[in-house]
C-alpha positions as CSV (number, residue, x, y, z in Angstrom):
1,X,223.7,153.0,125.0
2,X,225.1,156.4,125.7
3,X,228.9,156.9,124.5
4,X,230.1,157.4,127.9
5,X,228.6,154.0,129.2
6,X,230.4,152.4,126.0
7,X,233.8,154.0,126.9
8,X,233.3,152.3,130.3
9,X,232.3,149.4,129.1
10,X,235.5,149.3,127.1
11,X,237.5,150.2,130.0
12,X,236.2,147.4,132.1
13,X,236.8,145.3,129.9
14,X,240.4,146.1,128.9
15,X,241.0,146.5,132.5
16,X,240.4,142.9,133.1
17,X,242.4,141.8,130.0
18,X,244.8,143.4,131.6
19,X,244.3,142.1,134.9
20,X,244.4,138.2,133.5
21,X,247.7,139.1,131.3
22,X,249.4,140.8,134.4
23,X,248.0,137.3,136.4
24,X,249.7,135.2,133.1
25,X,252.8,137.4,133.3
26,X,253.1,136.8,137.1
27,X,252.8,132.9,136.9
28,X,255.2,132.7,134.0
29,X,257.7,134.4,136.3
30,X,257.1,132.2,138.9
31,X,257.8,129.0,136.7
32,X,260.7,130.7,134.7
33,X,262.3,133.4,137.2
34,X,264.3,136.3,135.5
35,X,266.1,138.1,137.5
36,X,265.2,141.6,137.9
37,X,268.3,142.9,136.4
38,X,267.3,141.6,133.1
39,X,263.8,142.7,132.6
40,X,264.9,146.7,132.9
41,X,265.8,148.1,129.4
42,X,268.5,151.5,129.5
43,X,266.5,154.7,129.2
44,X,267.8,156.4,126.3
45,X,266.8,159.8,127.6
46,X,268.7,159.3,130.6
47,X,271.7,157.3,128.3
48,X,272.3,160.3,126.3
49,X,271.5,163.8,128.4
50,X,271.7,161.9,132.1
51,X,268.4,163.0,133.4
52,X,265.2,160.6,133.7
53,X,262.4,160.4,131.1
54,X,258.9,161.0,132.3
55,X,258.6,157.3,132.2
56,X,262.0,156.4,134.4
57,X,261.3,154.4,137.2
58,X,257.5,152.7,135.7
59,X,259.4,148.9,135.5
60,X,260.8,149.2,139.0
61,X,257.3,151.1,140.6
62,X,255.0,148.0,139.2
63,X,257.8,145.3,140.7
64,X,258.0,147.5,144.3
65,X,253.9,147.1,144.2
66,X,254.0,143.6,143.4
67,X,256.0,143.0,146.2
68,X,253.6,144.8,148.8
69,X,256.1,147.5,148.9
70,X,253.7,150.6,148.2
71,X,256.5,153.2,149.5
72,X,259.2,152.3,147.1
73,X,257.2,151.9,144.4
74,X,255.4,155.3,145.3
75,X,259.5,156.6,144.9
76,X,260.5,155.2,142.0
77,X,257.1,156.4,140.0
78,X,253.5,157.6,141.4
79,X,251.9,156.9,138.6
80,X,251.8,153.3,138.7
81,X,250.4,153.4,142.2
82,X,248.0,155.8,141.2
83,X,247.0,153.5,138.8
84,X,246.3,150.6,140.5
85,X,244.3,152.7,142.9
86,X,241.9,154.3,140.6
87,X,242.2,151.4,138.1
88,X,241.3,148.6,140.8
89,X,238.7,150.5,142.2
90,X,237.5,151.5,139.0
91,X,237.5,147.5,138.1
92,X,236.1,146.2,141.7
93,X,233.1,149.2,141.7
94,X,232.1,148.2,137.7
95,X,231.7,144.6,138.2
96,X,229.9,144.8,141.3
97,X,227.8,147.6,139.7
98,X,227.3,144.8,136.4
99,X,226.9,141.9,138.8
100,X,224.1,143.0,140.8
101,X,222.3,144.7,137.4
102,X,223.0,148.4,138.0
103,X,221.0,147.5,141.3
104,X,223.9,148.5,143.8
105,X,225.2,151.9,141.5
106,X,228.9,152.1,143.0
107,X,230.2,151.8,139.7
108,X,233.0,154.7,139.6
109,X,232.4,156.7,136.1
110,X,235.1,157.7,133.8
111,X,236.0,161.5,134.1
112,X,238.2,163.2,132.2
113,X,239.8,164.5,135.2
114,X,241.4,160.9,135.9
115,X,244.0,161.3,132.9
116,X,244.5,165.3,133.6
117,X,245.8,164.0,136.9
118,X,248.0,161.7,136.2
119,X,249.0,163.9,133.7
120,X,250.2,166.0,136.5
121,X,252.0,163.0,139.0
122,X,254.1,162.3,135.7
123,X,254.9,166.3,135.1
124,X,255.7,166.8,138.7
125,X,257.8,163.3,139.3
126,X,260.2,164.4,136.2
127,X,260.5,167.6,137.5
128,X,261.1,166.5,141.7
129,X,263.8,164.0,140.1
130,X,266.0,165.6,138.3
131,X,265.9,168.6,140.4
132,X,267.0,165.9,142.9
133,X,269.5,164.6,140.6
134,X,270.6,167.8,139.1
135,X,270.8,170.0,141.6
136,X,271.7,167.9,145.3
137,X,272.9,164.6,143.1
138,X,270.3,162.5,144.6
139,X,269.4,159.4,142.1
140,X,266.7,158.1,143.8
141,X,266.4,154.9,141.6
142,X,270.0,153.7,142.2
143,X,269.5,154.6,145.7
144,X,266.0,151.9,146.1
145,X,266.9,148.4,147.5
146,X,265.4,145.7,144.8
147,X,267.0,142.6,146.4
148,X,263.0,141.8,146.8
């Protein structure tokens, strides 16, 4: 086995440990609901120098998606919907490719490409929010509606 195919095999696999944990996470919250208010942590970047971290807006982007809302979870942080894109398809296109023994080849292939993008959404979304924020004091997190 090539070291490529093993990369992607680790990926698939991780990607549905993280698929079943998300799943486990999900259900928990259903039996025990939190809410929202207490799950997000302060950003110490934005604490201490009032701008946003690369990161900013990650917790509230994967609740927005959970919720079917793609738009607001696109605001708050790309990534995360890029993520779920590349990352479902990547998971759906693998297993059918394993299921049906490499007889249907869909399975998308890891490129290095993938991380150089999203690389780039996190570069650009610090940089379009605190422009926004800084310059035309637009907070586009405090602005989103989370009464989900």
């Amino acid at each position: 086995m090539r070291q490529r195919e093993k990369e992607e095999t680790a990926l698939f696999y991780i990607g549905w440990a993280l698929v079943f944990l998300a799943c486990a996470l999900v259900l928990l919250y259903q039996l025990f609901p939190i809410p929202f208010s207490k799950l997000l942590l302060p950003c110490l970047v934005n604490s201490m120098f009032g701008i946003y971290c690369p990161g900013c807006g990650g917790t509230r982007a994967v609740w927005a998606l959970m919720h079917g809302k793609f738009l607001t979870s696109f605001i708050c942080h790309p990534l995360v919907v890029y993520a779920a894109v590349f990352g479902g398809w990547f998971l759906i296109s693998q297993s059918i490719e394993r299921i049906s023994r490499r007889r249907i080849k869909i399975g998308m292939k890891y490129r290095d490409i993938y991380i150089w993008a999203a690389l780039g959404i996190v570069a650009v979304n610090f940089i379009i929010k605190n422009l926004l924020l800084c310059i035309w004091n637009i907070d586009l997190l405090k602005n989103v509606n989370f009464s989900l």
